[in-house]
Structure formats: structure tokens, C-alpha cells
FILUMFI-600432 format. One record per residue (C-alpha): residue in one letter; x, y, z. Coordinates in steps of 0.05 Angstrom, whole numbers, padded with zeros to 5 digits, always signed. Layout:
N
aXYZ...
END
This chain:
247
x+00462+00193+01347x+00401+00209+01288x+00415+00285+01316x+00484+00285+01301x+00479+00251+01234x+00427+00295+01211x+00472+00357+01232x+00528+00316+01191x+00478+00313+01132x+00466+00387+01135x+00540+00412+01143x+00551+00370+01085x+00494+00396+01039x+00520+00466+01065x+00581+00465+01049x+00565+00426+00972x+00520+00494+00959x+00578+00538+00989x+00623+00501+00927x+00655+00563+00883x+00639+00554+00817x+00691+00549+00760x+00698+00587+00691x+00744+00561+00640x+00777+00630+00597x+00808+00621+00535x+00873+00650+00539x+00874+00708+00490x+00813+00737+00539x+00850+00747+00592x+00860+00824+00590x+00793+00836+00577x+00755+00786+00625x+00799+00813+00685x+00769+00876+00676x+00705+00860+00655x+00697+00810+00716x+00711+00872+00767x+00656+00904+00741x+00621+00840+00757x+00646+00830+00817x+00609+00890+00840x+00540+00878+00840x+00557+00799+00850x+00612+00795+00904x+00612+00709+00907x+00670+00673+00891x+00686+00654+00817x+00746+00607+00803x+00776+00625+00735x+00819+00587+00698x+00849+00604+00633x+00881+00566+00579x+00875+00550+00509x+00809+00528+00478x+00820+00449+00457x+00847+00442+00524x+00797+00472+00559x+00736+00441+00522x+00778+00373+00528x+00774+00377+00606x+00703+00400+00601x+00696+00335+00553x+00725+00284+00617x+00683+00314+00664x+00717+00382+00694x+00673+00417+00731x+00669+00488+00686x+00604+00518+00692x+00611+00567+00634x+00659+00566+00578x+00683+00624+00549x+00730+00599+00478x+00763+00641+00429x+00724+00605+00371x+00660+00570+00353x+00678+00502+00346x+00691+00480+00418x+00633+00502+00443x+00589+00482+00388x+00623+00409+00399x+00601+00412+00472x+00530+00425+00450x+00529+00360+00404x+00558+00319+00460x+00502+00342+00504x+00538+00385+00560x+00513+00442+00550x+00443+00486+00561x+00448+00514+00492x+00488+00535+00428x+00514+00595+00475x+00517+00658+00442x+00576+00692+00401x+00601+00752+00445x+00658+00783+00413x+00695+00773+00343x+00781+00771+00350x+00830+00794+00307x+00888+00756+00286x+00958+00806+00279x+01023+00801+00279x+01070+00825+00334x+01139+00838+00334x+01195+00852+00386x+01206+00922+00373x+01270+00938+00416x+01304+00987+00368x+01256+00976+00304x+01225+01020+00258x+01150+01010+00250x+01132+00957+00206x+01082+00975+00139x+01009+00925+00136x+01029+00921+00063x+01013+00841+00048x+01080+00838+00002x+01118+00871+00067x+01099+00818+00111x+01107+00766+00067x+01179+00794+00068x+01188+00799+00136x+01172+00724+00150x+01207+00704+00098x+01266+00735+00125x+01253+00717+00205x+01285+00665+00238x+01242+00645+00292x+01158+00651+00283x+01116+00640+00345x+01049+00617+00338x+00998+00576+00384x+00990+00512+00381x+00943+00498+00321x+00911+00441+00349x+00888+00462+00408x+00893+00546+00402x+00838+00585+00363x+00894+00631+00336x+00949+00587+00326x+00898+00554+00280x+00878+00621+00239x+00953+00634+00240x+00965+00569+00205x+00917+00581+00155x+00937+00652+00143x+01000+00626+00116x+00973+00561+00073x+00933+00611+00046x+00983+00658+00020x+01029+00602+00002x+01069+00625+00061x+01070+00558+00092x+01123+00517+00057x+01176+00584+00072x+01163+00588+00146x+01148+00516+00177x+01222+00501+00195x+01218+00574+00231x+01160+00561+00278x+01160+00563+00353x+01098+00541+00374x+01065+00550+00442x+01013+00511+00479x+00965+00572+00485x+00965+00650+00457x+00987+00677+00517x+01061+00634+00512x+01061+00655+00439x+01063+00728+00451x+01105+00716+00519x+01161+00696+00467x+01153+00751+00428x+01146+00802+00477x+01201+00779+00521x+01253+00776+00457x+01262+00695+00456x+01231+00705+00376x+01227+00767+00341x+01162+00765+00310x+01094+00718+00317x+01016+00712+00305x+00975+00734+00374x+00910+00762+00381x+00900+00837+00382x+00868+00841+00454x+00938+00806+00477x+00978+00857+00430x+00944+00918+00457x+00949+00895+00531x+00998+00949+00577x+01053+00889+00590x+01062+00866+00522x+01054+00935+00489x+01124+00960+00529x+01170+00921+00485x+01125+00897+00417x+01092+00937+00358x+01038+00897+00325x+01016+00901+00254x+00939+00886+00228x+00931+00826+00181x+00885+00833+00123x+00837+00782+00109x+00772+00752+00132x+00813+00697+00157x+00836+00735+00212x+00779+00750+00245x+00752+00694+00300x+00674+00686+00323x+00684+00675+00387x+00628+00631+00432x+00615+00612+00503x+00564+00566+00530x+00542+00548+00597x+00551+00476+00623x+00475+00435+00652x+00472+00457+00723x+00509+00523+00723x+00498+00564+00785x+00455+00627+00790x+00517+00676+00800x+00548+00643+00731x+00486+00651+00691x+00477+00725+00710x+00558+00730+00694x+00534+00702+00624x+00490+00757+00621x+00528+00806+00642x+00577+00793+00586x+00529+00808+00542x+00520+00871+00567x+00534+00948+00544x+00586+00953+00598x+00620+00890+00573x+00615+00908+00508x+00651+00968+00516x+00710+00940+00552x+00705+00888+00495x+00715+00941+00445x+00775+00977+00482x+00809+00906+00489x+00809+00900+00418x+00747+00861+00401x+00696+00879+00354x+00618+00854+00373x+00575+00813+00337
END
């Protein structure tokens, strides 16, 4: 009987070490982390779950207890609000810096100037404007300060279509349900959306988005060295070609 409880014990602690670890992705990452994590994937061929989604929601979950071992955001704040609550190992580190554009359906449209006054006329004129969620999306939020700040807001509210992350603000865009709307350049520049959308570059230091991950207390080994890794000249790189400048 003590032999087979203490082989009980030990397929139990075996199997709470063989656990995959999570990693919650903000949305607008997506492109690039896929490729960046089969470079990974390489040198460290464990099992990683990823899940992606927008940042409030993901740093909310992380808040009741979800088991993300690293958290990689498309701004500052959520991590930095994990860090005051006490979750996490540090402050994290700032790995890339978004940009903020504006992407339109461009089935049968001629290209569209950056010109401030031009866009201001083109939203003006839209009739439906997709943007994330403000409160809980990164972008959405940077989108709806873009337009407070050029007065833009009071024109344009009764036009917006809002989604619950990036990556269903762009989806309408790219797949025609609203003509044009606020996404991040990484998601603009990515093969699927590129087919049927032109993007234009918003000017602006409001359109640019520190973004920070941190690492949750207890984070497995293969998660800390992904940390690292994404921090690293070959990361970087696929960083840059995604769209991303680097701190």
C-alpha cells in the first residue's frame, strides 16, 4: 500500500513538472511572435501554450489568477500594473515600440496621401470607423486619442465600430464589413491583411506604443530563456520586418 502511494505521489509530481507553460500575446503581435517563436522553437523544442488577445483582458485574467507565465502587452501600463500588484519578477523590459496607422479596404481605390488635412477628410467623410476597444486594446486607446487630439472626435464617434481586440478591428477592415480603421502597422503589413487593404502612416508621437512584457513569480526555465530570446538580435530583426521599431 505505502509502495503504491508513493508511486501515486511521484506520477503526480511528474506529471505537475510535465505542465506546459502558458504565454499571454497581445493581439497586434501575432505576426511577429509566430515567427519569432519558430526560431525559438529550435533550440527549445518544449511545449509553449500561447494565447493571444487584447492587453486589459489579458492582464485582467493574469489579475484573477490565470496561469500566464510571461506577458507580452502592446503597451506599458498593464504590465507596469502587474508589477505594483506584486505578480510579477520585475518591471519587464520594453521590447519593441508600435505604430499606430490607418488601413483602408482598398478594393478598387486609389492610394490614399499621409497629408494630416487628407485624412482628416477621409474620416470625416467615412461611414463606418473600426477601432479596438479603448478600454481594454493598446491601440484602440492611441486611436482614440489620435482623434480627441485633432478635434476629430466629436465628427467620427457616431461612425465607430469597435472591436474587442486589434486583430477584429483590422478583420473588419480587411474583409470589407468597414472601409477604413486604426490597426497597428505589424497587423497592416501582415501577407493576409495586405491582399485586400492599403495602409497609411499617422503622424504624431501619439502613435507610437512602448510596448512591455514581464514575467509572472515562478515562470519556468524554457519561458525565461524565451524572455531572453526576445531580446535578442534575431528577434529584433524579425521585429523590425513586422513593422516594429526597437527601443
Amino acid at each position: 500500500m505505502l509502495r503504491l502511494l508513493l508511486i501515486l505521489l511521484a506520477c503526480l509530481s511528474a506529471c505537475a513538472q510535465a505542465q506546459t507553460a502558458t504565454v499571454a500575446v497581445a493581439a497586434n503581435m501575432k505576426p511577429a511572435f509566430e515567427e519569432i517563436y519558430q526560431g525559438f522553437k529550435q533550440s527549445h523544442p518544449e511545449s509553449i501554450r500561447i494565447v493571444y488577445g487584447s492587453s486589459g483582458n489579458l492582464a485582467t485574467q493574469i489579475l484573477q489568477g490565470a496561469p500566464f507565465s510571461l506577458f507580452i502587452a502592446a503597451d506599458e501600463a498593464y504590465p507596469l500594473r502587474l508589477y505594483k500588484e506584486g505578480i510579477t519578477l520585475d518591471q519587464g523590459a520594453v521590447y519593441a515600440i508600435g505604430h499606430l496607422v490607418l488601413l483602408l479596404n482598398s478594393k478598387s481605390k486609389p492610394k490614399v496621401s499621409d497629408v494630416p488635412e487628407q485624412i482628416a477628410s477621409l474620416l470625416k467623410r467615412a461611414n463606418k470607423i473600426s477601432i479596438a476597444n479603448p478600454e481594454l486594446a493598446p491601440y484602440g486607446a492611441a486611436a482614440s486619442q489620435y482623434l480627441q487630439t485633432r478635434h476629430l472626435w466629436d465628427a467620427v464617434k457616431g461612425k465607430l465600430v469597435f472591436g474587442e481586440n486589434i486583430s477584429i478591428a483590422t478583420m473588419y477592415v480587411s474583409s470589407g464589413a468597414v472601409d477604413v480603421g486604426f490597426t497597428s502597422l505589424s497587423l497592416a503589413k501582415s501577407l493576409e491583411v495586405a491582399k485586400t487593404t492599403q495602409y497609411v502612416h499617422l503622424d504624431g508621437a501619439d502613435t507610437l506604443i512602448s510596448q512591455r512584457m514581464v514575467l509572472t513569480k515562478g515562470a519556468p526555465k524554457v519561458v525565461l530563456s524565451l524572455y531572453e530570446y526576445l531580446q535578442s538580435p534575431a528577434a529584433k530583426s524579425i521585429l523590425i520586418k513586422h513593422g516594429y521599431s526597437i527601443p
